[in-house]
DRENDREN-749240 format. One record per residue (C-alpha): residue number from 1; residue in three letters; x, y, z. Coordinates in Angstrom, 3 decimals. Each point is the difference from the previous one (the first is absolute). Layout:
N
(rec NUM ALA (X Y Z));
...
END
This chain:
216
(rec 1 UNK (115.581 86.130 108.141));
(rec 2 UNK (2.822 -2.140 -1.086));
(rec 3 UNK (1.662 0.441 -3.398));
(rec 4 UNK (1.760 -3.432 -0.813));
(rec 5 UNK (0.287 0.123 -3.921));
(rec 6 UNK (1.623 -3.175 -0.120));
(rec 7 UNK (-3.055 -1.803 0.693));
(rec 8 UNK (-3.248 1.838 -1.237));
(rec 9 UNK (-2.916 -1.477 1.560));
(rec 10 UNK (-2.733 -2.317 -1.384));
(rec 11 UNK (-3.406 1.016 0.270));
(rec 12 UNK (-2.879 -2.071 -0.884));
(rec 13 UNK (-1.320 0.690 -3.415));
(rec 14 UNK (-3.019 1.718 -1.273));
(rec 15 UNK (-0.925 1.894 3.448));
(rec 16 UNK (0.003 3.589 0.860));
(rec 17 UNK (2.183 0.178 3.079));
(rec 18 UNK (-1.150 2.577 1.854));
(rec 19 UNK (2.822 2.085 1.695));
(rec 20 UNK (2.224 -2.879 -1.781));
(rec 21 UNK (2.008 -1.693 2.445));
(rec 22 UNK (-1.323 2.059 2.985));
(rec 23 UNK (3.561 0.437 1.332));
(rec 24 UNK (-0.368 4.018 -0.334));
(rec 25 UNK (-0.217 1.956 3.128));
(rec 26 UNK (-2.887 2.480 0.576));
(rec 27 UNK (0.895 3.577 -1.550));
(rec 28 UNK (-0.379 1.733 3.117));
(rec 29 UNK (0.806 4.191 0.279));
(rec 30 UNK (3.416 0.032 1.306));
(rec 31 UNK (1.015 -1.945 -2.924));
(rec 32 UNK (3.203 1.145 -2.013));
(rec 33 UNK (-2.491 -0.158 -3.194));
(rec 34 UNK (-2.837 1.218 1.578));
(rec 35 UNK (-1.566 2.800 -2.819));
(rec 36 UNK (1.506 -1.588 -2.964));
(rec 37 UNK (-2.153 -0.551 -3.104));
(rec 38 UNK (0.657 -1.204 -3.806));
(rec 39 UNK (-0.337 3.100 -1.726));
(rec 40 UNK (1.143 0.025 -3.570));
(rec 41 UNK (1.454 -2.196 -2.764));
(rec 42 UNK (2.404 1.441 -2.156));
(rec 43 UNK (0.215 -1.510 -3.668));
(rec 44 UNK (2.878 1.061 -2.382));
(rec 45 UNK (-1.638 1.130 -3.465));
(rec 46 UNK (1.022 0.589 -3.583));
(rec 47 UNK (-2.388 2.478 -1.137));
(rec 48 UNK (-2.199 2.429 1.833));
(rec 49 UNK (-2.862 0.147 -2.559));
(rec 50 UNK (-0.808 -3.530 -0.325));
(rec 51 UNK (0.386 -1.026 3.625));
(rec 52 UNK (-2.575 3.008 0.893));
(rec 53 UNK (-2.029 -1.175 -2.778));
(rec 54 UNK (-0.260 -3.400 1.676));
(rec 55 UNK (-0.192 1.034 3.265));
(rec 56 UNK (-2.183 3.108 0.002));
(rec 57 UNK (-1.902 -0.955 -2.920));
(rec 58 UNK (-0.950 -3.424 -0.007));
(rec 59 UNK (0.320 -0.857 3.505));
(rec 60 UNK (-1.286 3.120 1.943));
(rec 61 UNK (2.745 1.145 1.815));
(rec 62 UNK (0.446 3.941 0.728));
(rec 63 UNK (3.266 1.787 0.423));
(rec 64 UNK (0.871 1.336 3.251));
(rec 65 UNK (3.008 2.562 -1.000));
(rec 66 UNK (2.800 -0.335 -2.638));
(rec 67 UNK (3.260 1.147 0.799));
(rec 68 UNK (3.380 0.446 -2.777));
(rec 69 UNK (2.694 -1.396 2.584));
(rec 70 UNK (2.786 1.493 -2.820));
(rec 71 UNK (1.210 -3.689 -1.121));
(rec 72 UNK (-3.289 -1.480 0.641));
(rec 73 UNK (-3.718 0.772 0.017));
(rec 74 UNK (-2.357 -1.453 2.360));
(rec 75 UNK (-3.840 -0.547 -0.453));
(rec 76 UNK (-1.699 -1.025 3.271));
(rec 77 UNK (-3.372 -1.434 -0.500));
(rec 78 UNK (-2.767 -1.178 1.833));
(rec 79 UNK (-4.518 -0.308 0.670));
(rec 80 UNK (-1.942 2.879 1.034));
(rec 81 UNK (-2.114 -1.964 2.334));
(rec 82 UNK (-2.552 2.344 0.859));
(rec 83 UNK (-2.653 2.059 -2.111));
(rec 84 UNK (1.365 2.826 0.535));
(rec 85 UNK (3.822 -0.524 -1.024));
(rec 86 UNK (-1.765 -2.000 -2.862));
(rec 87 UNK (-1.555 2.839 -1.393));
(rec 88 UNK (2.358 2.605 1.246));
(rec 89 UNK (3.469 -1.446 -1.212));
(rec 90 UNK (1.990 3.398 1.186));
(rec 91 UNK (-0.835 -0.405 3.769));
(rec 92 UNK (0.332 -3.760 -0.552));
(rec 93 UNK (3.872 1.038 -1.122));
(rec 94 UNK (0.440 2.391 2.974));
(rec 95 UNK (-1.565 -2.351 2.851));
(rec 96 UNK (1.609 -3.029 -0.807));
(rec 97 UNK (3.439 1.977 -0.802));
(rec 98 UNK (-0.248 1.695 3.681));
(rec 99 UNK (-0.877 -3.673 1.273));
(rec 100 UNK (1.980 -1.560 -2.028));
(rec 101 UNK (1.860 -2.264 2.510));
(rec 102 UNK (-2.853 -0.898 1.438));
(rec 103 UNK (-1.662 -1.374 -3.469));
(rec 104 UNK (0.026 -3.141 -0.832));
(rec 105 UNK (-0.363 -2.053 -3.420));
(rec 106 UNK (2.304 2.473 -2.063));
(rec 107 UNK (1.928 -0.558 -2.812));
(rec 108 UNK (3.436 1.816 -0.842));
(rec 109 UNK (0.655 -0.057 -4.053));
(rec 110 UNK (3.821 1.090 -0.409));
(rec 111 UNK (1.161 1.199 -3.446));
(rec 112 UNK (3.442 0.392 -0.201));
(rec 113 UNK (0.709 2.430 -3.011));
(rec 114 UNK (1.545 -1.609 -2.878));
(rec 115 UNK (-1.631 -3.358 0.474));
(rec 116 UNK (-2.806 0.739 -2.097));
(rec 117 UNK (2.981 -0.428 -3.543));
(rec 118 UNK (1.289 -3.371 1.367));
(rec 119 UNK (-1.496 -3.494 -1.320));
(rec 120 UNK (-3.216 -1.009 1.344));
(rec 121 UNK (0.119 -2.316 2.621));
(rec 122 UNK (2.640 1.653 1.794));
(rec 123 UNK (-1.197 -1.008 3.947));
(rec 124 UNK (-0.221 -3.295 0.885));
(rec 125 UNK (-4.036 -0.395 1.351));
(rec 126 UNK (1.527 -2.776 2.923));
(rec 127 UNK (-1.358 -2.780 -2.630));
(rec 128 UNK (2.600 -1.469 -1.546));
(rec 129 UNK (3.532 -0.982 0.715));
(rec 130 UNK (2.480 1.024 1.236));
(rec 131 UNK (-1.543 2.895 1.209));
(rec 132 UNK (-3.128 -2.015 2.038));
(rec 133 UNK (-1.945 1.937 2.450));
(rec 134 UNK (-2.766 2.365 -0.153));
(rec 135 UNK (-3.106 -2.008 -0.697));
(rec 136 UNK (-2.622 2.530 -0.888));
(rec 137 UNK (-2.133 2.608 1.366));
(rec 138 UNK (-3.724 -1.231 0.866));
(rec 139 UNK (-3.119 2.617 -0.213));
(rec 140 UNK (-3.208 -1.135 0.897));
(rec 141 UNK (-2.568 0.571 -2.470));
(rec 142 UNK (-4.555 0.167 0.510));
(rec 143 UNK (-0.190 -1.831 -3.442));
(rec 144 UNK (3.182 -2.501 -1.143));
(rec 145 UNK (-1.438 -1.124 -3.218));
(rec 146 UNK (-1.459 3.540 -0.721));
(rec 147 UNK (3.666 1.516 0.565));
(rec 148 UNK (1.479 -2.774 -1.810));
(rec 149 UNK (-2.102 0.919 -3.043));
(rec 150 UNK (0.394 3.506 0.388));
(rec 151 UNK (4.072 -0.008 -0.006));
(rec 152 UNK (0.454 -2.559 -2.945));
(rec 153 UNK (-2.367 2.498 -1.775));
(rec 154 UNK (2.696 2.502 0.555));
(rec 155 UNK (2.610 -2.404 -0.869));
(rec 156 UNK (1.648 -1.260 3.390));
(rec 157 UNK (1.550 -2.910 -0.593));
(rec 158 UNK (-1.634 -2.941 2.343));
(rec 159 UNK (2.132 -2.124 1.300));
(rec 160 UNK (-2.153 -2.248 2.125));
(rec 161 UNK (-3.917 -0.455 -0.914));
(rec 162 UNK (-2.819 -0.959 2.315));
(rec 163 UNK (-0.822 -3.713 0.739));
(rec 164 UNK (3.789 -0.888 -0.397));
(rec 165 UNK (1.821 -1.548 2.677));
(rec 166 UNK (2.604 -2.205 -1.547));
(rec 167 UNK (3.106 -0.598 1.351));
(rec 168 UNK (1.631 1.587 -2.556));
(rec 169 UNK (-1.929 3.204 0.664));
(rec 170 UNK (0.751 0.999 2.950));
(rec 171 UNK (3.104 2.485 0.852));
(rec 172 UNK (2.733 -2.342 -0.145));
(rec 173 UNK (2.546 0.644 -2.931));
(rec 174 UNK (1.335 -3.456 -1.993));
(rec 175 UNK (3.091 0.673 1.343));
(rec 176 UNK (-1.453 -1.104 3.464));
(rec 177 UNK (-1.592 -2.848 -1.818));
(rec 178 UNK (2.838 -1.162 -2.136));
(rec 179 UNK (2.101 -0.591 3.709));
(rec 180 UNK (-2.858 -2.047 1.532));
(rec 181 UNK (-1.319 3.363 2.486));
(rec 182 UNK (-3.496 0.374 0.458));
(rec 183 UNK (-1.120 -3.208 -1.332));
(rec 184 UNK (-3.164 -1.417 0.535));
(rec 185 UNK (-3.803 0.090 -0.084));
(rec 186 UNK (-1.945 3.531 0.669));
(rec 187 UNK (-1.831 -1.359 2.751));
(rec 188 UNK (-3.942 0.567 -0.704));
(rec 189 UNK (-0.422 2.732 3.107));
(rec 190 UNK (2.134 2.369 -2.033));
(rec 191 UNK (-0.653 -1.363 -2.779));
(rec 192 UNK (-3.702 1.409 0.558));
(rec 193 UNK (1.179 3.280 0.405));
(rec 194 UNK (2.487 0.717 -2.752));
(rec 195 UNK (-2.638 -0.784 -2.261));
(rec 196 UNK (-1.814 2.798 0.656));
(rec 197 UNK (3.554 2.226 -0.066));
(rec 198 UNK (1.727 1.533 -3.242));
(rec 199 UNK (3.474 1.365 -0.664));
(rec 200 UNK (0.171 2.775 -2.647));
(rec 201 UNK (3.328 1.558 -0.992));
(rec 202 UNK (0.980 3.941 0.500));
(rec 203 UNK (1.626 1.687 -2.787));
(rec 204 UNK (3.911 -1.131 1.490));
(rec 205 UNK (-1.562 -3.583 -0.016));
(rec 206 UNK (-0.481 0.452 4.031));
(rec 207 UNK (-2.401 -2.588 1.208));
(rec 208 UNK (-3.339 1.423 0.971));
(rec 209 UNK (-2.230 -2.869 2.245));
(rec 210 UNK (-3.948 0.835 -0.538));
(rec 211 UNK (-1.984 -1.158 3.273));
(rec 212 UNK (-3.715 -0.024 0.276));
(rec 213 UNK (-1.062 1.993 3.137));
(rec 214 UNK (-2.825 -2.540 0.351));
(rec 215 UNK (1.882 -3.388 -0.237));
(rec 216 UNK (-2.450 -3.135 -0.488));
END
C-alpha cells in the first residue's frame, strides 16, 4: 500500500468502500504483524470519581484492576460479556486481568495525582484548536433514544441530538470551517446514518459517539 500524502485520494461520495481502495495485501501468517490486535485506549483524566461515575455508572462499564503507578493511577475498564462475569464481577477482574492482552475493547483512565486541584478543562478532548485530534470514542447502544434520555436525566451534557445531521454538527471544529476544510454538503447516505447517532460529553468534555446496534 502506497503512502503518498501529498496527494490523498478521491473517492466517490456517499458509498461504503469496502476494503477502501483494495490496494492492501492479504494478512497472511508469516506476516511481521501477524497476532496484533487494538487493545486499549488510554484517556488522560482529571478526577477519578466523576470519570468512574460516568463510565461505570451511567454507561455500564466494569473495572478490570486499578493500579497506584506512584505519580499516576490507572483505572482499566471494560464489559463483562458473559453471564457469568456479569454476575460474578471478581472472576470477571481475574480472567480478563490474566487475559488481558488478549482483550479487546478496553479502556485505560490515567489520573495523574495533583491534576484533580488544577482548572477544569485541563486536557485538550482533540476538538478544538490547536490541539486537533482525538475525535471521540463510539459505544454501541440496544436503545439510542432510551440512553439518550437516560444520561440527560443524569445530567450529561448532549452535544449532538437524534435526527440532526447538519453540517455544522458533525465533528469538524470552526477552526476547520473558518479556513475553507471540510466544506460541503453531508451527502444523504451518511446523512441517513448520523441521524440515528448522538455525541454526549464525558466529565473532561471527551467526546462520547452513541451508535445504535440496530442501524435503520
Amino acid at each position: 500500500m502506497s503512502a503518498d500524502s501529498s496527494s490523498p485520494p478521491t473517492h466517490p461520495v456517499g458509498e461504503y468502500l469496502i476494503n477502501g481502495d483494495k490496494t492492501e495485501s492479504p494478512l497472511l501468517p508469516n506476516n511481521p504483524t501477524s497476532g496484533f490486535k487494538m487493545n486499549h485506549m488510554m484517556m488522560r483524566i482529571q478526577d477519578p470519581a466523576r470519570s468512574l461515575h460516568f463510565y461505570v455508572d451511567l454507561l455500564g462499564m466494569r473495572t478490570v484492576f486499578t493500579m497506584n503507578a506512584g505519580p499516576f493511577t490507572i483505572y482499566y475498564l471494560g464489559y463483562p460479556q458473559t453471564p457469568e462475569h456479569q454476575q460474578d464481577l471478581t472472576k470477571f477482574g481475574e480472567d480478563t486481568l490474566a487475559n488481558l492482552v488478549h482483550t479487546l475493547g478496553l479502556l485505560e483512565l490515567y489520573h495523574i495525582h495533583g491534576t484533580e486541584n488544577e482548572p477544569a478543562g485541563l486536557y485538550s478532548t482533540g476538538n478544538q484548536p490547536p490541539n486537533l485530534g482525538l475525535g471521540h470514542l463510539g459505544f454501541t447502544v440496544p436503545d439510542v433514544p432510551k440512553t439518550l434520555e437516560y444520561l440527560r436525566s443524569n445530567g450529561v451534557e448532549i452535544e449532538k441530538d437524534l435526527g440532526v445531521a447538519t453540517r455544522e454538527s458533525i465533528p469538524l471544529s470552526r477552526w476547520e470551517a473558518q479556513r475553507g476544510i471540510g466544506l460541503g454538503a453531508v451527502h444523504p447516505a451518511y446523512k441517513k446514518i448520523f441521524e440515528q447517532i448522538a455525541f454526549v460529553k464525558d466529565p473532561d468534555g471527551y467526546t462520547i459517539e452513541l451508535v445504535p446496534q440496530n442501524m435503520k
